[in-house]
N, C-alpha and C positions, 0 to 999 in steps of 0.2 A: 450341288443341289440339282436332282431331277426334274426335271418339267414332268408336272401333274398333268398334262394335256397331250391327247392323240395329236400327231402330226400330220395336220388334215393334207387330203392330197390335192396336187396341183389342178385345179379344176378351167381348161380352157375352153375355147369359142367352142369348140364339137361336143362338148360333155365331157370330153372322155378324159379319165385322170392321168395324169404322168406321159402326156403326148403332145404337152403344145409348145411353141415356139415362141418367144418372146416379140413382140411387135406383130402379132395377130390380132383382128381385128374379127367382131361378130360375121361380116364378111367374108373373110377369109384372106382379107389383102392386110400391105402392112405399111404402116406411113415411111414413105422416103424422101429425103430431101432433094429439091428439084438440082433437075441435073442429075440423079441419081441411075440414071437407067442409061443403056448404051441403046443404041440403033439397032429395033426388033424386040424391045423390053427385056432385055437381059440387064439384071444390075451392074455396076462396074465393079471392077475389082475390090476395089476401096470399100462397095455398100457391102457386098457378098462375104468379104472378112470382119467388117462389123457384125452381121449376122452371124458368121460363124461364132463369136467371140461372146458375143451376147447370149446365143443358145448356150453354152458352156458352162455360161454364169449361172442361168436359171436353174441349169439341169442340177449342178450343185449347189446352187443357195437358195431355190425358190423356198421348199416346206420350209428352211428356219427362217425364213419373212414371213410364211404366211403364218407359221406360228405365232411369230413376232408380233404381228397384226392382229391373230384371233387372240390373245389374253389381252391387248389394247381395247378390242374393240368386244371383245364376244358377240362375233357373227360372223362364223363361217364365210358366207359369200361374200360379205365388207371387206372380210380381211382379203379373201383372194382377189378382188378388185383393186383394191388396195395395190396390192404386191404386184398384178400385172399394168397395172398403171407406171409405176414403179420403173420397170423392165422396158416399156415402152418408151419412157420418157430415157432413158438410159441410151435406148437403140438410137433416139432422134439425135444426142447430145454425143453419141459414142466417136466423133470425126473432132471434136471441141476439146476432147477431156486430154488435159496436160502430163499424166500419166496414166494409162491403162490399167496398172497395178491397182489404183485406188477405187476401180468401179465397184467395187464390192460394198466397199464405204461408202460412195455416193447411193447407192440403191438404197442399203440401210437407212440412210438418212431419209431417202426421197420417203420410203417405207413409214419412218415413225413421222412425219412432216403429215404424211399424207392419214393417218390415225388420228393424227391433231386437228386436223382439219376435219374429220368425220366426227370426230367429238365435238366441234362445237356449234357444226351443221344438225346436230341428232338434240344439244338441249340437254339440260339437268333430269328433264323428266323421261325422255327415251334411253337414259344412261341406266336410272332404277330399275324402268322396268328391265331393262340386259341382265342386272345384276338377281334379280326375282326370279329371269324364264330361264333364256339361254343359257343353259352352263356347258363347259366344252367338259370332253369324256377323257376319263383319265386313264393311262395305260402300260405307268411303270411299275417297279413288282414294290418299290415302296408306298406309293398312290393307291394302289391296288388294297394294302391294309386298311386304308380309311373308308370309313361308312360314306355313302349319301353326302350326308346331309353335312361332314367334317368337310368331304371336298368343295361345297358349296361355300362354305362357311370360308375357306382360303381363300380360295376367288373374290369373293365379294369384299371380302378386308382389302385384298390387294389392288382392287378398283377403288378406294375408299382413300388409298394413299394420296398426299398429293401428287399432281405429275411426274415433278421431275422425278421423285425418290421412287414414283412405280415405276418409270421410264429405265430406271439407274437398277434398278432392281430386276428387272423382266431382261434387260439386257447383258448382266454380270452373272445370274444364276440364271435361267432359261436359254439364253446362247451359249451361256460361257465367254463369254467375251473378256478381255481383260480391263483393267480400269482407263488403258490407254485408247482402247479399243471402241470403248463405250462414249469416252468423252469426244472422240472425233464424229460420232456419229448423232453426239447428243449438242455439241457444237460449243462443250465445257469443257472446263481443265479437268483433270486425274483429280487431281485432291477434291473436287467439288462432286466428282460421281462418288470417290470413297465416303466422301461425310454424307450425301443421299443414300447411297446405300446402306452406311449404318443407320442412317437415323430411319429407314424404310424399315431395317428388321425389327428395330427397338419396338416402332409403330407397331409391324406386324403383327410381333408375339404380343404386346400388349392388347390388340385387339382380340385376338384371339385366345388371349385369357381371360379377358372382362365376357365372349359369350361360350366361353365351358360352361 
């Protein structure tokens, strides 16, 4: 299944898209942990490989978080806040994590954690109006077929899911992810994203057949 949504780009401190560094601040400095600097503010070795390791990350997985974030949140800048939030908390924590391999997981997590936490900061009544203005731009060549007002019409249904089964859903057909994949990130077993995600399509097409 395609994602219906542009893959907004990485938008950081400078403006500028697809040029920023993970643990960048409006600033332009990046939080380190004390002790973190050698004599003359050169990082240590240890901060300077975190960073390297961490840009790496971003560079390949930032647009599918911020994706991730903009069908959660529909809002552009949320979502990349969101996601650079995310990255930073990762760089702080990157000396702590018990395997390296699994930051990717940990981000995702911090990612949809941090969506949850913007929902229920925004209220039931900042969630409608999202679902009424803000609609993200669609840009595959299946998406492309649909009017308006069809692409509006998905969106809004699939905000309308409950969480988990939009959560289980946005992450098995908009990342691709696999059920194993989803559930470590969603902090469930396999079997429980597989029954949300059926019971999310069931929901979906049925909504979407009650407003044809």
């Amino acid at each position: 299944m395609e994602s219906n949504l542009t893959e907004p780009a990485a938008t950081v401190s400078d403006g500028r898209p697809g040029t920023g560094r993970p643990g960048m601040r409006d600033n332009g400095t990046r939080p380190r942990a004390a002790g973190g600097l050698q004599e003359g503010g050169a990082p240590r070795p240890a901060e300077a490989a975190a960073e390297r390791a961490v840009t790496e990350l971003y560079e390949a997985h930032a647009l599918g978080m911020i994706r991730l974030a903009h069908i959660m949140l529909g809002d552009r800048q949320a979502a990349e806040d969101v996601v650079q939030d995310a990255f930073c908390g990762l760089y702080r924590r990157w000396s702590s994590l018990a395997d390296p391999a699994s930051a990717v997981h940990y981000v995702r997590s911090s990612v949809l954690n941090g969506c949850r936490t913007a929902l229920r900061r925004r209220g039931a009544s900042q969630v409608s109006h999202d679902l009424l203005g803000q609609q993200p731009t669609v840009s595959s060549a299946e998406a492309a077929m649909l009017t308006g007002e069809e692409r509006r019409a998905v969106i809004a249904a699939l905000r309308r899911l409950p969480s988990r089964q939009r959560e289980a859903l946005v992450l098995r057909y908009y990342l691709d992810l696999s059920a194993e994949e989803a559930a470590t990130t969603m902090g469930i077993g396999p079997s429980t994203v597989r029954s949300a995600t059926a019971r999310a399509l069931t929901s979906l097409g049925r909504m979407l057949q009650e407003n044809s």
